[in-house]
VEXVOVO-485554 format. One record per residue (C-alpha): residue number from 0; chain; z, y, x. Coordinates in nm, 3 decimals. Example, Ala and Ser with C-alpha at 12.3 -4.5 7.8 and 13.67 -1.06 7.14 Angstrom:
2
+-----+-----+---------+---------+---------+
| seq | mol |      zz |      yy |      xx |
+-----+-----+---------+---------+---------+
|   0 |   A |   0.780 |  -0.450 |   1.230 |
|   1 |   A |   0.714 |  -0.106 |   1.367 |
+-----+-----+---------+---------+---------+
! end
This chain:
280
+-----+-----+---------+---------+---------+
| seq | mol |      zz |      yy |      xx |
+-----+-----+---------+---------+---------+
|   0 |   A |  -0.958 |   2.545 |   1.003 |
|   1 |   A |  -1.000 |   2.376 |   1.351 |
|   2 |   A |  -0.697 |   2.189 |   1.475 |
|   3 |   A |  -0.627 |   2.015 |   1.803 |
|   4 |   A |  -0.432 |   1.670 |   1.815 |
|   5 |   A |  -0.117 |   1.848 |   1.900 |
|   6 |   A |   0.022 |   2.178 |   1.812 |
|   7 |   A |  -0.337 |   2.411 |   1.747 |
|   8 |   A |  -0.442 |   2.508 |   1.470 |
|   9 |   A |  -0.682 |   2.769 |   1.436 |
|  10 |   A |  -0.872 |   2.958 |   1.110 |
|  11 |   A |  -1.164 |   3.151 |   1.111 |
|  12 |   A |  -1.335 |   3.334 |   0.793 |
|  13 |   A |  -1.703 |   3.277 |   0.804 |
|  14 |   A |  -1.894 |   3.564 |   0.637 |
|  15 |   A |  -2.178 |   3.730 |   0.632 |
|  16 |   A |  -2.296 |   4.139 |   0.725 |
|  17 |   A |  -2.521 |   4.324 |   0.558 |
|  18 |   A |  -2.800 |   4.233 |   0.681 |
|  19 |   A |  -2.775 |   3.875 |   0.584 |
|  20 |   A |  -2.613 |   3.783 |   0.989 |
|  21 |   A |  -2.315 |   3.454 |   0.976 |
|  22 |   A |  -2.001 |   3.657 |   1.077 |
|  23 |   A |  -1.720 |   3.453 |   1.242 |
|  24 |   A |  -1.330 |   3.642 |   1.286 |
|  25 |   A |  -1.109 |   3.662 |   1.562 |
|  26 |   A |  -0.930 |   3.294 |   1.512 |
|  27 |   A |  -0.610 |   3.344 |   1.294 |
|  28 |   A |  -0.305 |   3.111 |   1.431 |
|  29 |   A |  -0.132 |   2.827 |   1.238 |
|  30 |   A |   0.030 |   2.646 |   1.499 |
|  31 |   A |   0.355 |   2.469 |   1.508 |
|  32 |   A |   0.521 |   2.282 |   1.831 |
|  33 |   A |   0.596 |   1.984 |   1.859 |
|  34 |   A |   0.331 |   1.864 |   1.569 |
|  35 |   A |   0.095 |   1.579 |   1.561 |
|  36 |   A |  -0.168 |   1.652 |   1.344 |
|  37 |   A |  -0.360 |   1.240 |   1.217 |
|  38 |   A |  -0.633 |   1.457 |   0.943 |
|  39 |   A |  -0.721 |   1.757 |   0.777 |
|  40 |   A |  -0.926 |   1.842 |   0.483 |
|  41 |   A |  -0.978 |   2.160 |   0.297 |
|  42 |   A |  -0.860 |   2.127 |  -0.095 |
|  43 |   A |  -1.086 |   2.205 |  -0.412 |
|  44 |   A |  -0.885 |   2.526 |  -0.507 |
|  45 |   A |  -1.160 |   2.710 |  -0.712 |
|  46 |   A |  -1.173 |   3.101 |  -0.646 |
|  47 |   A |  -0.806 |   3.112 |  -0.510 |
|  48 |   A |  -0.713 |   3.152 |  -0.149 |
|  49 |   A |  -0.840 |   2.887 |   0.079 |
|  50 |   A |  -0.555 |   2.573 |   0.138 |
|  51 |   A |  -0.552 |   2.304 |   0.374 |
|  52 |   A |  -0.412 |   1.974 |   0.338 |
|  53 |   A |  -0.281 |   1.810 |   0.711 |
|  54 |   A |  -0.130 |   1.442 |   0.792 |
|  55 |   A |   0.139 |   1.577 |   1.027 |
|  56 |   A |   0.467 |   1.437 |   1.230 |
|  57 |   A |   0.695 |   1.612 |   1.334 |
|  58 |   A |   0.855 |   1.440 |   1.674 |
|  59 |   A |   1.064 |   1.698 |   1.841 |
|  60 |   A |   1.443 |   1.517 |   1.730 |
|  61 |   A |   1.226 |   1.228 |   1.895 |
|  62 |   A |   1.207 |   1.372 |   2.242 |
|  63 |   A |   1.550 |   1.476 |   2.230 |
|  64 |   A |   1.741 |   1.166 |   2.117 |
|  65 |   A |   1.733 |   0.905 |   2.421 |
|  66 |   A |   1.868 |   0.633 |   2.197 |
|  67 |   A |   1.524 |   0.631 |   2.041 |
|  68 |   A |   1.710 |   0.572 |   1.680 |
|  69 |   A |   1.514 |   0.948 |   1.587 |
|  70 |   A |   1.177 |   0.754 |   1.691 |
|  71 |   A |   1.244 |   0.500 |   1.483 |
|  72 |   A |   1.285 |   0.686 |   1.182 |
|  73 |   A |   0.984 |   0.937 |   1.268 |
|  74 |   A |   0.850 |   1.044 |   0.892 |
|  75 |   A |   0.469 |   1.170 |   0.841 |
|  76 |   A |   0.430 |   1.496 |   0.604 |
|  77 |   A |   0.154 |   1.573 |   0.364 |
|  78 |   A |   0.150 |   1.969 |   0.490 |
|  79 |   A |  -0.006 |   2.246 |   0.295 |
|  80 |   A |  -0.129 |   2.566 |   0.455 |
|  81 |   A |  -0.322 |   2.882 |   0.268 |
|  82 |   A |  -0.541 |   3.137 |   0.378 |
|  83 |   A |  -0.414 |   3.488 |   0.266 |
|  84 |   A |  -0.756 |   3.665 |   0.264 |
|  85 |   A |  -0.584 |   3.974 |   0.160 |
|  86 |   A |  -0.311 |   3.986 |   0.437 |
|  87 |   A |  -0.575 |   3.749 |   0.681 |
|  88 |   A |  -0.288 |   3.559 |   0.751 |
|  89 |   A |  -0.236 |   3.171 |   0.751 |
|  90 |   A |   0.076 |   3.078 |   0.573 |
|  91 |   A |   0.206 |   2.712 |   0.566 |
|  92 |   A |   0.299 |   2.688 |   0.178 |
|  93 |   A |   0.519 |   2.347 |   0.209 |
|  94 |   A |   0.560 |   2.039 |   0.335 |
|  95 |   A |   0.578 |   1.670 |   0.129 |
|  96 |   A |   0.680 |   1.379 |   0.336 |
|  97 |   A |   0.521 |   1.031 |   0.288 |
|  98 |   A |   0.676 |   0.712 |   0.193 |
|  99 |   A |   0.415 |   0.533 |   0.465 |
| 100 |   A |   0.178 |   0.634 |   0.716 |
| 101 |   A |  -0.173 |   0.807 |   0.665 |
| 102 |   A |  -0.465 |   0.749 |   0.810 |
| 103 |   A |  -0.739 |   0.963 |   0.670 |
| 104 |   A |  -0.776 |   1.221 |   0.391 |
| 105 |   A |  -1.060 |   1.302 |   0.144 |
| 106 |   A |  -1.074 |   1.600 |  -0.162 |
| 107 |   A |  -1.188 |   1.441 |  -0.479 |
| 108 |   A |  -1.518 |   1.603 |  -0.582 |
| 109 |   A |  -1.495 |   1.879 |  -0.885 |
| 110 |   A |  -1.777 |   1.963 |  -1.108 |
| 111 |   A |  -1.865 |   1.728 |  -1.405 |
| 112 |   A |  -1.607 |   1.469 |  -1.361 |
| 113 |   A |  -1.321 |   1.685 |  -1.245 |
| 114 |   A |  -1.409 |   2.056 |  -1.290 |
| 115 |   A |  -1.085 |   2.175 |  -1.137 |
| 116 |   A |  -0.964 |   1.854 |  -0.919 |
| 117 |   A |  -0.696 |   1.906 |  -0.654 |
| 118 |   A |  -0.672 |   1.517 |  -0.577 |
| 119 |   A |  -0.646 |   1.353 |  -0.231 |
| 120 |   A |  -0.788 |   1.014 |  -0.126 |
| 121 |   A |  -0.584 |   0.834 |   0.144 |
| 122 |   A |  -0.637 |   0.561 |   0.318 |
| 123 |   A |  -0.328 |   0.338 |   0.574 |
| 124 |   A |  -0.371 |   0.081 |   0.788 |
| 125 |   A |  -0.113 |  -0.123 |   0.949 |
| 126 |   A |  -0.118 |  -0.379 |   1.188 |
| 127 |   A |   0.146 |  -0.689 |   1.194 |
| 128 |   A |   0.185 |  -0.619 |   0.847 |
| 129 |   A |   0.154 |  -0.857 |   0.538 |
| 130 |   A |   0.005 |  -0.733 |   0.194 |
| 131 |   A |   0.218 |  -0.738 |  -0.116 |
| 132 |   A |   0.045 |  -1.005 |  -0.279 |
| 133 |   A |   0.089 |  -1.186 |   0.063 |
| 134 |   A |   0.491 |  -1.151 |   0.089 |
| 135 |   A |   0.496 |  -1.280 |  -0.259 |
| 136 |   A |   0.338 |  -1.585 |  -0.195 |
| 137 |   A |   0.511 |  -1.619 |   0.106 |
| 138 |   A |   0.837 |  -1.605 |  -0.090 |
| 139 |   A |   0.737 |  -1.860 |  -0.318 |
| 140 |   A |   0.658 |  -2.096 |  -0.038 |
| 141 |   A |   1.000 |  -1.960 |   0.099 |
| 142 |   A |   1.183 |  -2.098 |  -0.184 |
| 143 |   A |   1.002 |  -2.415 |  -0.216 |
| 144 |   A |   1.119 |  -2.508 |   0.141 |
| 145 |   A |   1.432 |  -2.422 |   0.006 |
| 146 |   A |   1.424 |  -2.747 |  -0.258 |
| 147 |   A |   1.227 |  -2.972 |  -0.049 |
| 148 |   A |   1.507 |  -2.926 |   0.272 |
| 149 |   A |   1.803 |  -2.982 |  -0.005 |
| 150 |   A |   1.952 |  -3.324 |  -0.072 |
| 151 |   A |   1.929 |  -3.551 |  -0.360 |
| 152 |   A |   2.303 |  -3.448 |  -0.450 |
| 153 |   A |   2.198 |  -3.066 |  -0.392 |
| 154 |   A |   1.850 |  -3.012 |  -0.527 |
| 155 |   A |   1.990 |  -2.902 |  -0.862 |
| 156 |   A |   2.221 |  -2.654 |  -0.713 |
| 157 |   A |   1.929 |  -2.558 |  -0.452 |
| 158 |   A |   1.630 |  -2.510 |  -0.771 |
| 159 |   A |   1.914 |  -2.252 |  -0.901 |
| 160 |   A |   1.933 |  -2.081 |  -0.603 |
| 161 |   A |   1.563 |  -2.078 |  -0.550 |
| 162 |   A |   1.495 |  -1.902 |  -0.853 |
| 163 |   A |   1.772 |  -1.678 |  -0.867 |
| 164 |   A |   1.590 |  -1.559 |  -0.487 |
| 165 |   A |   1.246 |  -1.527 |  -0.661 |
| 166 |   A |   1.437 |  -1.306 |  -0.928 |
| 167 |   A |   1.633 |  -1.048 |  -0.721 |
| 168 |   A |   1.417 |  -0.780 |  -0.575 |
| 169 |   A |   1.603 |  -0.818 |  -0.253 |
| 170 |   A |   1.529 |  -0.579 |   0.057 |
| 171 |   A |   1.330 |  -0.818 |   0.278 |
| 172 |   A |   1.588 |  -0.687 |   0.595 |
| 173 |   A |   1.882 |  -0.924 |   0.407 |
| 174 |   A |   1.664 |  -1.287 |   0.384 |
| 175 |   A |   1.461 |  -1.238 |   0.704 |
| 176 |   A |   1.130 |  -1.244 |   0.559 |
| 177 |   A |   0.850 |  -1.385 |   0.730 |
| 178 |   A |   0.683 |  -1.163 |   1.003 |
| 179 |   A |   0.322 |  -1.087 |   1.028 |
| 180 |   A |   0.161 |  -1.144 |   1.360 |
| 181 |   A |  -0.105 |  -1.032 |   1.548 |
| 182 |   A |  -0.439 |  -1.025 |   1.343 |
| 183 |   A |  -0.266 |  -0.923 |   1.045 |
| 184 |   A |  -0.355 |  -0.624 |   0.894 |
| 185 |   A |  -0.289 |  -0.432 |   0.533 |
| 186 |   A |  -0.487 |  -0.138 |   0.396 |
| 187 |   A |  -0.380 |   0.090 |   0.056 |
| 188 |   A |  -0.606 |   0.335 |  -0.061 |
| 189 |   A |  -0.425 |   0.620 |  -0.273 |
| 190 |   A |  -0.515 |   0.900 |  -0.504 |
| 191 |   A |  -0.253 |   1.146 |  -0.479 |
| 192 |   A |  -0.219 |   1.431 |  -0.654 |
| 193 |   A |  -0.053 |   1.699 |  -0.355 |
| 194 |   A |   0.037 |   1.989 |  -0.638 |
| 195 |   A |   0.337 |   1.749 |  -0.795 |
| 196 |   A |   0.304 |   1.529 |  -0.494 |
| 197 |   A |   0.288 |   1.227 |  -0.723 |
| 198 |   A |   0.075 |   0.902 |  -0.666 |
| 199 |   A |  -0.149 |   0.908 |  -0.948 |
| 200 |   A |  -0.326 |   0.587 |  -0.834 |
| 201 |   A |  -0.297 |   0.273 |  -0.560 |
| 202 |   A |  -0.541 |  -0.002 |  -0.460 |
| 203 |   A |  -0.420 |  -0.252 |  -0.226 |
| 204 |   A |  -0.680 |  -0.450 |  -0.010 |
| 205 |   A |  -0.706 |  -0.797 |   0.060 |
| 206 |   A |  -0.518 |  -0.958 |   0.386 |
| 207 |   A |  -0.685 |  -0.902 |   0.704 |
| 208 |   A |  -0.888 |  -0.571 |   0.595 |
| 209 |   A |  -0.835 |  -0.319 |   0.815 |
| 210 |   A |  -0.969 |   0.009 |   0.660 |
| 211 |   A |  -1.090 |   0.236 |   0.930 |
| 212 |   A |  -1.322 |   0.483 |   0.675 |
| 213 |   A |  -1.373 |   0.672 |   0.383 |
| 214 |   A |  -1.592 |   0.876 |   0.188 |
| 215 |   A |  -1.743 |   1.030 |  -0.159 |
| 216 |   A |  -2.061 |   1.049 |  -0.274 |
| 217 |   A |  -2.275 |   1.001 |  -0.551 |
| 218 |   A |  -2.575 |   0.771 |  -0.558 |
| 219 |   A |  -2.942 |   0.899 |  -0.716 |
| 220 |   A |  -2.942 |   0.667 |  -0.995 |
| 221 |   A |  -2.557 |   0.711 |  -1.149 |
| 222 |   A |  -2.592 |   1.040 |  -1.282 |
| 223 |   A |  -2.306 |   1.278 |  -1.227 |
| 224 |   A |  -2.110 |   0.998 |  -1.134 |
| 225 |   A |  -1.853 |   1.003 |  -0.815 |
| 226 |   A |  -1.796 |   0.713 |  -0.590 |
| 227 |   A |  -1.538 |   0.589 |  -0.278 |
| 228 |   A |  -1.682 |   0.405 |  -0.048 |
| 229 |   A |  -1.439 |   0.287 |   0.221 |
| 230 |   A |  -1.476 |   0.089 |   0.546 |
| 231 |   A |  -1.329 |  -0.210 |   0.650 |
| 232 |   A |  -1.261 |  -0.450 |   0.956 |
| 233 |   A |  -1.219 |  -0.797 |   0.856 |
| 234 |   A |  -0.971 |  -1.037 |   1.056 |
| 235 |   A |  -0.955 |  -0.773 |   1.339 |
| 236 |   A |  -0.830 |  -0.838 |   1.649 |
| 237 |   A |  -0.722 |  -0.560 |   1.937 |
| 238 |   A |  -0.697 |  -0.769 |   2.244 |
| 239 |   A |  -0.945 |  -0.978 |   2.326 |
| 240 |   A |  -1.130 |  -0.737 |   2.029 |
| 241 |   A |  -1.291 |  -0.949 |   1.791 |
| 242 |   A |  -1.388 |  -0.902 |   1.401 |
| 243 |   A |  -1.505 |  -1.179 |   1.183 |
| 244 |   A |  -1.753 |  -0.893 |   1.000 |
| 245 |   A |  -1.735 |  -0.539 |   0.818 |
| 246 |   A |  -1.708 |  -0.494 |   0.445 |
| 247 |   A |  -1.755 |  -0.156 |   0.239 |
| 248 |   A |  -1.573 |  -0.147 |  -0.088 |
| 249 |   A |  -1.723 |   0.050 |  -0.374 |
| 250 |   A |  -1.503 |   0.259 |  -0.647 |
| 251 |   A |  -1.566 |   0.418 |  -0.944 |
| 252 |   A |  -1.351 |   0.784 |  -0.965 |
| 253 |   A |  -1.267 |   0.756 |  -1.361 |
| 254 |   A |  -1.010 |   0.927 |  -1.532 |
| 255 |   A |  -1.131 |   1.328 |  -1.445 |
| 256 |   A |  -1.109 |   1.130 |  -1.047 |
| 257 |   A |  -0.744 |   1.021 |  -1.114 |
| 258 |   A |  -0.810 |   0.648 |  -1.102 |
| 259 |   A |  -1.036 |   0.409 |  -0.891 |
| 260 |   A |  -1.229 |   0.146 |  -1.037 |
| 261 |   A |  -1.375 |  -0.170 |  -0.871 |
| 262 |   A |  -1.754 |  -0.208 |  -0.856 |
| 263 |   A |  -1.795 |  -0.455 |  -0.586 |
| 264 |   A |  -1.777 |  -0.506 |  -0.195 |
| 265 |   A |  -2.086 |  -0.596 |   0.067 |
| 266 |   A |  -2.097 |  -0.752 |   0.411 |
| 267 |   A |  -2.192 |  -0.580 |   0.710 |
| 268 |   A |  -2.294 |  -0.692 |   1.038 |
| 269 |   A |  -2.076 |  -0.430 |   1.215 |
| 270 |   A |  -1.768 |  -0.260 |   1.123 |
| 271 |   A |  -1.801 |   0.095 |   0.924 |
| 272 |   A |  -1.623 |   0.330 |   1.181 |
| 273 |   A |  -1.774 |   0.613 |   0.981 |
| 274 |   A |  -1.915 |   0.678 |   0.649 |
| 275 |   A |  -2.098 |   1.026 |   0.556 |
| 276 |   A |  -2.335 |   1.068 |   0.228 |
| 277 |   A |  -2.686 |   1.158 |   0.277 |
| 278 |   A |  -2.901 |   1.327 |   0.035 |
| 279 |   A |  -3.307 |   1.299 |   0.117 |
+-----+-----+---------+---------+---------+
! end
């Protein structure tokens, strides 16, 4: 599958004649309008027909709602299509819309450790954003404040209200939460299973890493073993465009490559725009 930014999509079936000759095919048409289309991967589906995993957004209620409220509330889709090699048709099987935005998409590896894995790796970035571990200590500093500003009369009354905030899992909309500002930068990394559509496993990065890449491979020396490696952009800034360095994180895919396990992180001079294995 070969898609353009917007709207194209395009299949052909690679083959090959009798006498040995690569075959290409007329290109078969997936498109849909109004689309965006962020990443596309094809998915470890054994001897079945050939499916393709796409980070799409959908924006035409965007364009036609001038109050920009449809904009706002734009949702990205995990979209599935399959190749129907008997019909040589592309069908698009369904559509499973994502809680946040994706950057990037990966297939976990089958053979030893997953014979028959349909898993996606996803990596998000966002900018002006605070991590989870951040907000929390944010809202403990929040609530400190909270005693330290109250009188001698009212610091009893304000330590009860301080923890009861700590307690309630409020929406961070109804106690104005701190904003993050420019600079700030948080980065998931998900295994997702796209059959059930479930999360099977999340790693949140540190503050300040901005992941920008991805990739599996296996090293000479760990046997059948699978690895992520991702790339990341530490204390980026967009404009005037300055990094403090790159870092690439290193996880173990345990678990028949349902979970991720830390091995360690190194520093870079540069940051990792791109990561592909290589096999001498």
């Amino acid at each position: 599958m070969i898609s353009a930014i917007q709207k194209q999509k395009l299949v052909h079936i690679v083959n090959r004649d009798a006498v040995a000759w690569l075959t290409i095919s007329s290109p078969l048409e997936a498109h849909k309008d109004n689309t965006l289309v962020y990443h596309m991967v094809g998915v470890d589906v054994s001897f079945e027909n050939p499916m393709f995993a796409c980070l799409e957004m959908d924006y035409e209620n965007a364009d036609n709602d001038p109050t920009g409220e449809a904009a706002a509330n734009m949702q990205q889709t995990l979209t599935f299509y399959e190749l129907d090699l008997g019909l040589k048709q592309v069908v698009r099987k369904y559509s499973e819309p994502l809680e946040e935005h994706g950057n990037f998409l990966i297939t976990v590896p089958g053979g030893s450790v997953s014979p028959e894995s349909n898993n996606l790796i996803i990596i998000e970035t966002y900018h002006n954003v605070y991590t989870e571990a951040t907000k929390a200590q944010r809202k403990h500093q929040m609530a400190e404040e909270m005693v330290e500003a109250a009188g001698e009369y009212e610091r009893e009354l304000a330590a009860e209200m301080a923890a009861a905030f700590l307690n309630e899992n409020l929406p961070e909309s109804s106690f104005g939460a701190p904003k993050a500002g420019n600079g700030q930068w948080a980065s998931i990394i998900c295994v997702m299973n796209p059959i059930q559509g479930n999360i099977l496993d999340l790693v949140q990065l540190e503050q300040n890493g901005a992941a920008f890449s991805v990739a599996v491979c296996r090293f000479s020396n760990t046997g059948d073993d699978w690895y992520v490696l991702v790339g990341v952009a530490k204390d980026l800034i967009l404009n005037p465009c300055s990094v403090t360095r790159g870092l690439v994180y290193t996880y173990k895919l345990i678990n028949n490559g349902e979970k991720l396990e830390s091995v360690h992180k190194i520093s870079v001079e540069e940051v990792p725009a791109a990561i592909a294995p290589f096999q001498g």
